[in-house]
Biopython code that builds the backbone (N, CA, C, O; Angstrom):
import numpy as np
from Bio.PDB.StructureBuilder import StructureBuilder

atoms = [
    (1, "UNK", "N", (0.854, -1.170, 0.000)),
    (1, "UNK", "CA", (0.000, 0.000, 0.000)),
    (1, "UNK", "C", (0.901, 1.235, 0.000)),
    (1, "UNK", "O", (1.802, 1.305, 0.836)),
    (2, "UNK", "N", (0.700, 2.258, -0.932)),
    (2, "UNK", "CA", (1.645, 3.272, -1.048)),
    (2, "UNK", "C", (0.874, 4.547, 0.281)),
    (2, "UNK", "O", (-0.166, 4.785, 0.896)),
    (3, "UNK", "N", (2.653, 5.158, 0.039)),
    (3, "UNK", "CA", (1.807, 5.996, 1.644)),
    (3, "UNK", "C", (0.666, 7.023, 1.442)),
    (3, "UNK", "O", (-0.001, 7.419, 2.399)),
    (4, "UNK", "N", (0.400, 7.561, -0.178)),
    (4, "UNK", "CA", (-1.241, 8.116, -0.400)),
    (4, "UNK", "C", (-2.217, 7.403, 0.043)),
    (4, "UNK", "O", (-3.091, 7.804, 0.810)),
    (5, "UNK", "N", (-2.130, 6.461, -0.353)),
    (5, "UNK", "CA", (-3.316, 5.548, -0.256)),
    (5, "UNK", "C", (-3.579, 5.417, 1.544)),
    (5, "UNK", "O", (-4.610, 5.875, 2.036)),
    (6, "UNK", "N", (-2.870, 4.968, 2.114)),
    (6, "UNK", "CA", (-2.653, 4.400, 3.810)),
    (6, "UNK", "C", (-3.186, 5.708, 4.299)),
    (6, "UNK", "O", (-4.233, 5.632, 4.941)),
    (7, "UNK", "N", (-2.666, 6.897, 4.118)),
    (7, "UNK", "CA", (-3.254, 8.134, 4.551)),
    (7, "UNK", "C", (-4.321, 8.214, 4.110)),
    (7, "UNK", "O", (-5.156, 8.178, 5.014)),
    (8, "UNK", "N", (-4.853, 8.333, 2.891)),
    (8, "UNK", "CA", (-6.072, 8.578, 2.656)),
    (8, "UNK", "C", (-7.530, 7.797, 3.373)),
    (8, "UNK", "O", (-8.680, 8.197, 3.556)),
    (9, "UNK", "N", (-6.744, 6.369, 3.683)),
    (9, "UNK", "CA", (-7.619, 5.252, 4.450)),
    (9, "UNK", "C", (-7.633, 5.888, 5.882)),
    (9, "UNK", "O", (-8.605, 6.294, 6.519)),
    (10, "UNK", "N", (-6.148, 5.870, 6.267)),
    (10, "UNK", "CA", (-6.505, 6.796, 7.947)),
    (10, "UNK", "C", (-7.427, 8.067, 8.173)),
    (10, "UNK", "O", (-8.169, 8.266, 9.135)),
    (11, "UNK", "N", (-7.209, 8.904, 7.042)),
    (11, "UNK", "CA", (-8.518, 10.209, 7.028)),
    (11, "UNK", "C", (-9.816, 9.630, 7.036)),
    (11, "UNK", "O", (-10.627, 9.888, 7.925)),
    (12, "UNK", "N", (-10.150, 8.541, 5.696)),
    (12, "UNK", "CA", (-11.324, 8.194, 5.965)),
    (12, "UNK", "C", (-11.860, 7.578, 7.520)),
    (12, "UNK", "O", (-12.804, 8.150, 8.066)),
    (13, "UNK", "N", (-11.145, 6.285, 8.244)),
    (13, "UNK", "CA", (-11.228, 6.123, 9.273)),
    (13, "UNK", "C", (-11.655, 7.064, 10.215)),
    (13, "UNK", "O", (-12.612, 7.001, 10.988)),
    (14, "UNK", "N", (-10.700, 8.075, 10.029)),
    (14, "UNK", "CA", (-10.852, 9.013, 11.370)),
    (14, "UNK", "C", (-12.312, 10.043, 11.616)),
    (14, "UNK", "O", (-12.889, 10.570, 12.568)),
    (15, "UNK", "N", (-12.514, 9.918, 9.751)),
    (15, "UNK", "CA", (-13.797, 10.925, 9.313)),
    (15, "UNK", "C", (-14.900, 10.253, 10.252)),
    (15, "UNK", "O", (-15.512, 10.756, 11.195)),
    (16, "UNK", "N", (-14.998, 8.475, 9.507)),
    (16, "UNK", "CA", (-15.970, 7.892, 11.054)),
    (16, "UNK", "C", (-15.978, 7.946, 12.239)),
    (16, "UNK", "O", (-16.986, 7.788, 12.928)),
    (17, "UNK", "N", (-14.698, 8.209, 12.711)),
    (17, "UNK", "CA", (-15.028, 7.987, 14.358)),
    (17, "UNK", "C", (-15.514, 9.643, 14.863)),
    (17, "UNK", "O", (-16.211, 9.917, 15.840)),
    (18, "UNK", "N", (-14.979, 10.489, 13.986)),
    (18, "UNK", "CA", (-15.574, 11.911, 14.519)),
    (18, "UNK", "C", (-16.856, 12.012, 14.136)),
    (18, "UNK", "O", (-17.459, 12.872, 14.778)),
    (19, "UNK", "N", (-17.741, 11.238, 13.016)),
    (19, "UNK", "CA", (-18.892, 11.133, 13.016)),
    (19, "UNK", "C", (-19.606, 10.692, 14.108)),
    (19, "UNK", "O", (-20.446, 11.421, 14.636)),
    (20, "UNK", "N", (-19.348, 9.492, 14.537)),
    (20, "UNK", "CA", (-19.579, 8.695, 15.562)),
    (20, "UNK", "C", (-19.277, 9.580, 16.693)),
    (20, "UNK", "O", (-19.814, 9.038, 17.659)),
    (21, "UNK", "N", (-18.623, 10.800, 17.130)),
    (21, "UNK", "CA", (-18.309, 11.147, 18.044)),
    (21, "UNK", "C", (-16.735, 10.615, 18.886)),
    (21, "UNK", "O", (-16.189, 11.399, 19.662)),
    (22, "UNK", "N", (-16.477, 10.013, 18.768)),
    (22, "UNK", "CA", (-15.401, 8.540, 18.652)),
    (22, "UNK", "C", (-14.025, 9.841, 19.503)),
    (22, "UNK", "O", (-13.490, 9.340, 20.492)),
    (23, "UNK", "N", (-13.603, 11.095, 19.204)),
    (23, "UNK", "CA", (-12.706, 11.744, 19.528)),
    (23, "UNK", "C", (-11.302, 11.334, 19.654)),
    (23, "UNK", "O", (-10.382, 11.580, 18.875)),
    (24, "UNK", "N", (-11.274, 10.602, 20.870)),
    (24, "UNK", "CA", (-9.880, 10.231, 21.590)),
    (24, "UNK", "C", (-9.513, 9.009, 20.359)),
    (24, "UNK", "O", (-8.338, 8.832, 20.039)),
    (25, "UNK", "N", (-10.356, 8.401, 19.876)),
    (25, "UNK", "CA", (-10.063, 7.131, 18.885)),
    (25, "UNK", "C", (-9.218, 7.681, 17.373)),
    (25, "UNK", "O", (-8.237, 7.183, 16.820)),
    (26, "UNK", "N", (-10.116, 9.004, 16.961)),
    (26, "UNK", "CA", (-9.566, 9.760, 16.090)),
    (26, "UNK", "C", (-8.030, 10.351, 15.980)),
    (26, "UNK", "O", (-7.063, 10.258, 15.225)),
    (27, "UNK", "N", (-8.431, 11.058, 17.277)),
    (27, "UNK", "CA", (-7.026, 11.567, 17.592)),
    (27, "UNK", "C", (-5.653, 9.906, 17.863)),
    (27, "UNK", "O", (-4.431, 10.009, 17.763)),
    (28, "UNK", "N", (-6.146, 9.076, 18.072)),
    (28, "UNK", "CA", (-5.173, 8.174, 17.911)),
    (28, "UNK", "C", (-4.461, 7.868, 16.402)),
    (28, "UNK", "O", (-3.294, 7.984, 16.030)),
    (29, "UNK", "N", (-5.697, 7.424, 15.697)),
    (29, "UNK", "CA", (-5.197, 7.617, 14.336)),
    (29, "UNK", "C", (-4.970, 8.718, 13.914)),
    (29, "UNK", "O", (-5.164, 8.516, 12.715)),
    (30, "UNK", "N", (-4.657, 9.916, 14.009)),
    (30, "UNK", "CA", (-3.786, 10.649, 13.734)),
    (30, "UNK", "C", (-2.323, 10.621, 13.554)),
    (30, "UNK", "O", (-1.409, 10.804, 12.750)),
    (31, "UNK", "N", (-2.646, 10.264, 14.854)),
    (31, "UNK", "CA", (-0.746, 9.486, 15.151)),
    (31, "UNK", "C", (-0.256, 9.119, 14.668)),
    (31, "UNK", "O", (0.933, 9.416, 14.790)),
    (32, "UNK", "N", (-0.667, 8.029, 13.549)),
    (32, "UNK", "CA", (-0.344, 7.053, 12.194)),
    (32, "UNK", "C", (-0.013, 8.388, 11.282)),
    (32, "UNK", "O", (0.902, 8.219, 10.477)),
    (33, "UNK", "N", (-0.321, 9.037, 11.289)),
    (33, "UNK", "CA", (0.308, 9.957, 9.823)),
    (33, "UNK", "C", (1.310, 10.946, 10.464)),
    (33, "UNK", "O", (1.178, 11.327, 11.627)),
    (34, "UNK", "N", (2.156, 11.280, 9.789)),
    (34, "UNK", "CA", (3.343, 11.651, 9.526)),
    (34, "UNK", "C", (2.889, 13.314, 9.468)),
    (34, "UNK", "O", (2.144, 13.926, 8.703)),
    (35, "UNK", "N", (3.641, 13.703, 10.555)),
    (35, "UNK", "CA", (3.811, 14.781, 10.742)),
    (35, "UNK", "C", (3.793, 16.108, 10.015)),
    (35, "UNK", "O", (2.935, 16.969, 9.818)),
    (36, "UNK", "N", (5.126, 15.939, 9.676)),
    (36, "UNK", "CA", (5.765, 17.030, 8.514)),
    (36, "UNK", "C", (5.059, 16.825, 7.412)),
    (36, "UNK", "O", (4.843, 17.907, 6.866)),
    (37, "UNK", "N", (4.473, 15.687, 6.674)),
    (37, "UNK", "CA", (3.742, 15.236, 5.891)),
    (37, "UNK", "C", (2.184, 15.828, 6.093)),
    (37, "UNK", "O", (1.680, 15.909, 4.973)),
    (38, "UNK", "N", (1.593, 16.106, 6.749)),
    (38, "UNK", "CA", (0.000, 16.624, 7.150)),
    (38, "UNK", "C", (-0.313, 17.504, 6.309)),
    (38, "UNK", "O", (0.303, 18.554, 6.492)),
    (39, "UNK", "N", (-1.156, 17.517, 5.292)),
    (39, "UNK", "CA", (-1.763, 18.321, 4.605)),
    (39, "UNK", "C", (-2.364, 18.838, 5.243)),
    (39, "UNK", "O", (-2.357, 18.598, 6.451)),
    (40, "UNK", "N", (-3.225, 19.872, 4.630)),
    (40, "UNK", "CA", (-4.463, 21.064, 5.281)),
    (40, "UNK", "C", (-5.635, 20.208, 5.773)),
    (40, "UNK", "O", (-6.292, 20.388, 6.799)),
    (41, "UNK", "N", (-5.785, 19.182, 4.797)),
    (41, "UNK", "CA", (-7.052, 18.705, 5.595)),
    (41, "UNK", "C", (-6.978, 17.912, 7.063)),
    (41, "UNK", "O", (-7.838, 17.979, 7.941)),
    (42, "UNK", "N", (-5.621, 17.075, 7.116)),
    (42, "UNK", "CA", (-5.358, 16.865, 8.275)),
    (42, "UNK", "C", (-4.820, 17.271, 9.154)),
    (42, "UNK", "O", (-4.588, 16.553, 10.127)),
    (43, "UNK", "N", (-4.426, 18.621, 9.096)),
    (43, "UNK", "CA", (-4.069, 19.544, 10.239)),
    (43, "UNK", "C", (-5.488, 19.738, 9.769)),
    (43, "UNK", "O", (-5.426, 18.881, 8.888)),
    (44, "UNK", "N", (-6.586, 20.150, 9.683)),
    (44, "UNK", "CA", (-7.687, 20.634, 10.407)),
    (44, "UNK", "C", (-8.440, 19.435, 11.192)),
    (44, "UNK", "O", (-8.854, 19.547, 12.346)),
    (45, "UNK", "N", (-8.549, 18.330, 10.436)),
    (45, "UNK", "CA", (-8.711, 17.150, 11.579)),
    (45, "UNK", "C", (-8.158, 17.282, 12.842)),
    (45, "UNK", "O", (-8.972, 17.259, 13.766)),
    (46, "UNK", "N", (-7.208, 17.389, 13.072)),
    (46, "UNK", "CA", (-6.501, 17.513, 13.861)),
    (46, "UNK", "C", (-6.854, 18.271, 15.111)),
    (46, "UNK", "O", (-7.038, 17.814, 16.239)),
    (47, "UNK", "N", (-6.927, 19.805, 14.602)),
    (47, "UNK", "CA", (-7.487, 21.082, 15.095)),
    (47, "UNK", "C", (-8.882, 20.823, 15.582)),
    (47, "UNK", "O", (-9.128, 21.338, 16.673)),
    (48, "UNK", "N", (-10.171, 19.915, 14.832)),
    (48, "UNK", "CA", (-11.398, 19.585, 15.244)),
    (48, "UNK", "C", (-11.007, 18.691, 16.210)),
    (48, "UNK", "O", (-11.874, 18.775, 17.080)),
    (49, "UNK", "N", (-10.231, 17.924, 16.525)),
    (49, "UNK", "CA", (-10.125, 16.677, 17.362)),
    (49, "UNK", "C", (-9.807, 17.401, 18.919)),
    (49, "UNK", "O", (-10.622, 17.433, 19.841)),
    (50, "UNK", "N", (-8.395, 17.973, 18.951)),
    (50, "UNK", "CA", (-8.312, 19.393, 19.904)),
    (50, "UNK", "C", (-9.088, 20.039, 20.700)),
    (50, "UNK", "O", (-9.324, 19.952, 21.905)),
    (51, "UNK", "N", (-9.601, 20.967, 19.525)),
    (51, "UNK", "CA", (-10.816, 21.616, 20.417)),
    (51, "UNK", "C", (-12.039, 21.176, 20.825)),
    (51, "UNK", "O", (-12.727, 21.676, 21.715)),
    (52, "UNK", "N", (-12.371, 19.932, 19.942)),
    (52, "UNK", "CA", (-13.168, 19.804, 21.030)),
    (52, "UNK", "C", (-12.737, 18.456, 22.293)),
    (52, "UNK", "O", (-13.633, 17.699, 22.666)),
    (53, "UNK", "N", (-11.511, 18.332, 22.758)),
    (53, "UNK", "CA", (-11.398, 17.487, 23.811)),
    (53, "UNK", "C", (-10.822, 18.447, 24.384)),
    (53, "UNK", "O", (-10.405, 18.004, 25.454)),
    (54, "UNK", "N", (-10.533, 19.622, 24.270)),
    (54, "UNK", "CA", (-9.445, 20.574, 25.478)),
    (54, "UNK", "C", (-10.126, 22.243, 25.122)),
    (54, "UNK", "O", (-9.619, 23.260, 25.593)),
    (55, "UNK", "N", (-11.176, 22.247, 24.338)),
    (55, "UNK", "CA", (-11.356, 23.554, 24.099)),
    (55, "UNK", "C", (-11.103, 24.478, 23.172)),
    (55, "UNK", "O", (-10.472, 23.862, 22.313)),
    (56, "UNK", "N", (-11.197, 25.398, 22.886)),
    (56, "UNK", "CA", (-10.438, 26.563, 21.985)),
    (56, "UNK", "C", (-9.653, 27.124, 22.732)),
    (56, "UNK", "O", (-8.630, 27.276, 22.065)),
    (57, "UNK", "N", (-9.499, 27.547, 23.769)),
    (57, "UNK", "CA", (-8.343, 28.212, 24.529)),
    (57, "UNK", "C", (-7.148, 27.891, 24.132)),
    (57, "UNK", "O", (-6.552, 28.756, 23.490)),
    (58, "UNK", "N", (-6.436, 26.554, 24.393)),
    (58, "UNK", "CA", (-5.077, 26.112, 24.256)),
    (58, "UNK", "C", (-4.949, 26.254, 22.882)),
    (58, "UNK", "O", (-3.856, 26.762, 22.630)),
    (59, "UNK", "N", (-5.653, 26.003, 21.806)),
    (59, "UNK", "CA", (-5.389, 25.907, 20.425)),
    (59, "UNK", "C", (-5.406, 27.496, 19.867)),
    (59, "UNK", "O", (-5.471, 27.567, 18.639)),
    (60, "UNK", "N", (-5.356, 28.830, 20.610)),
    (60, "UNK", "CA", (-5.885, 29.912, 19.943)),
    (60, "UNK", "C", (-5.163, 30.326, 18.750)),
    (60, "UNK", "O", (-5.574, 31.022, 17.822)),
    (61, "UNK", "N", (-3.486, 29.538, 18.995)),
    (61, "UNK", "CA", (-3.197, 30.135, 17.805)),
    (61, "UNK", "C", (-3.346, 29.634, 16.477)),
    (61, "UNK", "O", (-3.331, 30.158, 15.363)),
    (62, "UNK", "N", (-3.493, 28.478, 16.905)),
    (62, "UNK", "CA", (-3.780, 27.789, 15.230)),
    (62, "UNK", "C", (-5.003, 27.927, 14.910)),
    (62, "UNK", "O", (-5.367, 27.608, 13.778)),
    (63, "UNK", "N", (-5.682, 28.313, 15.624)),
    (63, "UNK", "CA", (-6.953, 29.113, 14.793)),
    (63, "UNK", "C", (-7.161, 29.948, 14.191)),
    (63, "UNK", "O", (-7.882, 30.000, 13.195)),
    (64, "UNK", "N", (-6.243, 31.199, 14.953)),
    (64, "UNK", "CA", (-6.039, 32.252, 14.732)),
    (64, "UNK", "C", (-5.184, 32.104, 13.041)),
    (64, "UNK", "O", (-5.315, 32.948, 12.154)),
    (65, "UNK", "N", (-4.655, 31.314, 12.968)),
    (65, "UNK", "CA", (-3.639, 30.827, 11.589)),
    (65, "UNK", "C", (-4.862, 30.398, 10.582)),
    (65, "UNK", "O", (-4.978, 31.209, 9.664)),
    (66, "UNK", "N", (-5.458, 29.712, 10.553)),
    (66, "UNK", "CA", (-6.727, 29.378, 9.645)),
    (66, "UNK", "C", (-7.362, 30.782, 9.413)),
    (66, "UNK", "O", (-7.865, 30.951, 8.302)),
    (67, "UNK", "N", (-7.409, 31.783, 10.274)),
    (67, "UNK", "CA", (-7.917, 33.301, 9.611)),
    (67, "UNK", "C", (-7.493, 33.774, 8.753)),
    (67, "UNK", "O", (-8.225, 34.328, 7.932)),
    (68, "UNK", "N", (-6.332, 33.743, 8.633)),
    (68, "UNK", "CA", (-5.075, 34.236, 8.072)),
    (68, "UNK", "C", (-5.438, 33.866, 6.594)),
    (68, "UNK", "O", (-4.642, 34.102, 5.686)),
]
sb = StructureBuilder()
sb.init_structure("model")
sb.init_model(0)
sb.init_chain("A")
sb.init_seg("    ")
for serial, (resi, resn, name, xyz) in enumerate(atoms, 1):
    if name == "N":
        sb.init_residue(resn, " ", resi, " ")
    sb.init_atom(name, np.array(xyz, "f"), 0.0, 1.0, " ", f" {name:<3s}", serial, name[0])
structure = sb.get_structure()
């Protein structure tokens, strides 16, 4: 499985469990993808997973960066 593909399966995955509400499960599979590698859509996964288990407070600046 090439690493598009494996990512693209982990986004889909993760899309269900934040449907489901699932959070902490999501944010696990996150973990599986590669950092420096994170496109926009999964740094905003990311950012949805965040705020809502810790809030908007701690995250203000990368929100503040999506204004931008």
């Amino acid at each position: 499985m090439t690493k598009i593909s494996r990512s693209k399966q982990i986004l889909s995955e993760i899309e269900l469990f934040l449907n489901a509400g699932k959070y902490e499960d999501a944010k696990v599979l996150l973990s599986f993808l590669d950092d420096q590698g994170l496109d926009r859509e999964s740094r905003l996964h990311l950012l949805l997973i965040n705020v809502t288990l810790d809030g908007a407070t701690p995250h203000k600046d990368e929100i503040d960066g999506l204004r931008d």
